[in-house]
N, C-alpha and C positions, 0 to 999 in steps of 0.2 A: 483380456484386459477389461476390466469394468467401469462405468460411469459414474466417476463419484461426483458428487452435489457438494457445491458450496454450502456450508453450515454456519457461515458465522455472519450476521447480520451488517449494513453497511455502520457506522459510526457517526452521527454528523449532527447539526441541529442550525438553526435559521441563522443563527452568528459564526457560522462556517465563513471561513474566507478562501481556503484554500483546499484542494481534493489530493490524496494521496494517494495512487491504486498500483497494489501489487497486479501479482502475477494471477496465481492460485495456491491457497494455503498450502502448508506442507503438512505432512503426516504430524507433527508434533501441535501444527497451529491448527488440526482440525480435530485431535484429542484434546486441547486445551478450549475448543471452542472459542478460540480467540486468536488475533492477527500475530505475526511474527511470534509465538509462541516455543519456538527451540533454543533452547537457551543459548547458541552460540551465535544467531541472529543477534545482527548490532543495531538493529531498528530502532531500540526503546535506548541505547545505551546514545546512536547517535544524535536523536531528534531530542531529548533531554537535555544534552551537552549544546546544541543550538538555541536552546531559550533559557540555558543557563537552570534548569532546573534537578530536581530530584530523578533519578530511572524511577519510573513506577514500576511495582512488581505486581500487582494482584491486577486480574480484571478492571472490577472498579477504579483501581487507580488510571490504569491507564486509559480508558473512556475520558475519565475525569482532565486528565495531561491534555488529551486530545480537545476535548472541547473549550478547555481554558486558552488553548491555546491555536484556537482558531480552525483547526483543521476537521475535515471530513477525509474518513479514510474505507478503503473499500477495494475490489478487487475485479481485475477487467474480467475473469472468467464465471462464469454463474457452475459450470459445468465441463466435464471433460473424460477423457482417459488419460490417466497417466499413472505410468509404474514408481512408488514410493511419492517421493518429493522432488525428481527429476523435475524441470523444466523443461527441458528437452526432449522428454519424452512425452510431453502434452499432444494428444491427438483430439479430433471430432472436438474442438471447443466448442462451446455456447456462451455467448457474453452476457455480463450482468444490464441492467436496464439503469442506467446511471443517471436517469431524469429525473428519478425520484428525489435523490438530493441536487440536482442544478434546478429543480422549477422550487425547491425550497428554502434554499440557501442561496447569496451571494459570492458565488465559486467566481474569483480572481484568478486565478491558475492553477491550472491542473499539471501534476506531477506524476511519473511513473519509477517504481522502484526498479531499477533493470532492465535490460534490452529486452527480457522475454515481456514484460510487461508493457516495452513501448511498442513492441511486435504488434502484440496481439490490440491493444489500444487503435494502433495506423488501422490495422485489418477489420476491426469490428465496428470499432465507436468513431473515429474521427468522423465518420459520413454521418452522423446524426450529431454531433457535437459541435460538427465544426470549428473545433479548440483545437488548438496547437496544444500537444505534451512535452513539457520537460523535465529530458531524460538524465537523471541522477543516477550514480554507479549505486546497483546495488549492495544490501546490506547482508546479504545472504551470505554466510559461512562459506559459501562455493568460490566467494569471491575473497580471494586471498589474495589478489594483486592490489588492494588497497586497503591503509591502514586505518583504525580510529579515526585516529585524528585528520588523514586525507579525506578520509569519507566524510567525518564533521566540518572541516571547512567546505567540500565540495555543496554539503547541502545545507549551509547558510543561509542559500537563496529560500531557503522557502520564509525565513522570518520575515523579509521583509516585504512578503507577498499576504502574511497572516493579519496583518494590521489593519 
């Protein structure tokens, strides 16, 4: 099994209010060089439907979604092994350095998509964060015990944390 490197830069800028950190991309979001990139990923379908907006579909757009609407987003692994886009299979992690955006941005709360992402968030980052994370059901495809629309009301919370 080999070491793949995170590829896709964090997202964020000085009017961040809120941080949103996956896992570790998956094979489609690290050929599209960009986050939630598999199209059956409901990331872009639920956090749109939360601020009432358009799904952005191009890169650009979605940077753009993101920073309009307050969020810095980014992912707790910098590094790891894992077989496809498993989560599960994530070995030997190395976490990202998330200080870059909290000494530059006003981060109100931090959020993690999914248990593997609050795993890994408790196990690396809490001791230099000292943040509490909160844990949203994931939007991954894997996750078929919740719908659209359970998933968009569950993660309301972050509007009112973006303001």
């Amino acid at each position: 099994m080999d070491t793949i490197i995170h590829n896709i830069p964090p997202v964020f800028d000085s009017e961040s209010r809120i941080l949103i950190l996956g896992s570790f991309p998956s094979v489609k979001s690290r050929e599209a060089e960009f986050f939630y990139g598999h199209p059956q990923n409901r990331f872009w379908k639920v956090t749109a439907a939360v601020f009432s907006d358009e799904v952005p579909q191009t890169t650009v757009e979605k940077k753009s979604f993101l920073l309009r609407n307050h969020i810095a987003l980014w992912d707790v692994i910098a590094s790891c092994e894992i077989t496809g886009s498993a989560d599960s299979s994530i070995k030997n992690a190395v976490p990202n350095d998330i200080s870059v955006i909290l000494d530059t941005a006003d981060i109100r709360a931090v959020f993690v998509n999914g248990k593997t992402a609050e795993k890994y968030y408790k196990k690396y980052l809490f001791s230099q964060t000292k943040r509490e994370a909160i844990c949203l059901s994931s939007t991954s495809p894997a996750n078929a015990a919740k719908s659209l629309e359970q998933l968009v009301e569950e993660w309301r919370i972050i509007k009112g944390r973006s303001l």
